[in-house]
Every structure is written in structure tokens, then in C-alpha cells.
N, C-alpha and C positions, 0 to 999 in steps of 0.2 A: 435514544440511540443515535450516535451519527452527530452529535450537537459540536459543529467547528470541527470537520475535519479535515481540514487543512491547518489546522494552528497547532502550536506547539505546548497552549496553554492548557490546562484540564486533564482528567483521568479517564482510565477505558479498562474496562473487565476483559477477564482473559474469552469470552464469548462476543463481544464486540471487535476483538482485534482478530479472535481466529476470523469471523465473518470479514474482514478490512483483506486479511491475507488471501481467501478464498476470493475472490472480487480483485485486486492485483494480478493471481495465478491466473483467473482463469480472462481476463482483458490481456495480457500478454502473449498466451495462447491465440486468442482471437484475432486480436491486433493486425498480425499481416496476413491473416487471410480475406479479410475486408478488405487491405491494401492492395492485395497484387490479383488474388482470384475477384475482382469485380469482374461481372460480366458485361461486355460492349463497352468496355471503357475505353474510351481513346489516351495517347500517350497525357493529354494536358489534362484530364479527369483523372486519369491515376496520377499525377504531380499533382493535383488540388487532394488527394486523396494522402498522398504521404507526407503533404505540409500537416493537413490535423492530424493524421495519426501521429506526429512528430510532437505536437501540441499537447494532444492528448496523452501521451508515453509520458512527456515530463509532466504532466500535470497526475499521474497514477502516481509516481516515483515519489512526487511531493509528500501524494495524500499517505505513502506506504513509511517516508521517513518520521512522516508527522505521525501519522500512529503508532508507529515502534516507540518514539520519542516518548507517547505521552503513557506507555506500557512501562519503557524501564521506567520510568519517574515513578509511575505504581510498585514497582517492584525493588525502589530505593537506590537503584541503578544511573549511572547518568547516563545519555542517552548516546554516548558514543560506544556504547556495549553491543549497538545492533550490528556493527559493523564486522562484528567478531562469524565467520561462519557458522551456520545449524542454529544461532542464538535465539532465531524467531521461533524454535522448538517452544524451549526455555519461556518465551514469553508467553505461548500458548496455551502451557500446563501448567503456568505458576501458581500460586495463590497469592495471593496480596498477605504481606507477613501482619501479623499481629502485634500490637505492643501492649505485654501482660509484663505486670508488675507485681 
């Protein structure tokens, strides 16, 4: 689970991506409350504080395009379909289609 996720190369099951989703939602959530509710932090501790957290937000956004990306590719999709509103549903309930002949 988790092999290269940040690359755009490889496949993920719809229980790896819901886990990638759930891990994005809930770091976003968090995200600035670590930043502004630190306690005792002076003004240049919380500015070292929203340089990473700025760091960290595009490095989540990465990890969230790269595994959508490699969900539609699973789903026969290309990967500018994540972009579509609700789509991340869709990838979370899909199945991986079959090819019967």
C-alpha cells in the first residue's frame, strides 16, 4: 500500500484511494489549526509555522492529484476527469471494469 505516492506511474484500489482521501480531508482540517492556534508562539514562530504548513498543503495537493491520477487510469479514465466536481465519489465506489470476452 502507499508504493510511490507521489508519482503518477502505477495503480490503486478503490480502498487505497478512499484511505489517500481520508488522510488529504482530514490534514486540511488540521492544517491551520497547528498554524495559528500554536500556543506561545511568537509572530516569527508562527511565520516559520506557515512557511511549512504552505510546504506541506502543496505537497498534500500533490500527493491527492497523484492518486486520483493513478485511480482514473484504473478506471480507464484519463486523469483530467478528477477535476470534474463530486468525481472523487466515482472513484471511491468504482470497480475496476473487467475485460470479458
Amino acid at each position: 500500500m502507499f508504493k510511490n505516492p507521489f508519482s503518477f506511474k502505477g495503480s490503486i484500489g478503490r480502498g487505497e484511494y478512499t484511505i489517500s482521501i481520508l488522510i488529504v480531508v482530514v490534514n486540511i482540517f488540521l492544517l491551520p489549526y497547528i498554524i495559528y492556534e500554536c500556543p506561545d508562539s511568537t509572530i516569527e514562530l508562527q511565520n516559520v509555522f506557515i512557511g511549512l504548513g504552505l510546504l506541506f498543503f502543496i505537497l498534500l495537493i500533490w500527493f491527492k492529484i497523484a492518486q486520483s491520477t493513478k485511480r482514473c487510469h484504473d478506471l480507464g479514465e484519463s486523469g483530467w476527469w478528477q477535476l470534474c466536481p463530486f468525481y472523487f465519489l466515482l472513484l471511491c465506489f468504482s470497480k475496476k471494469p473487467t475485460n470479458k470476452k
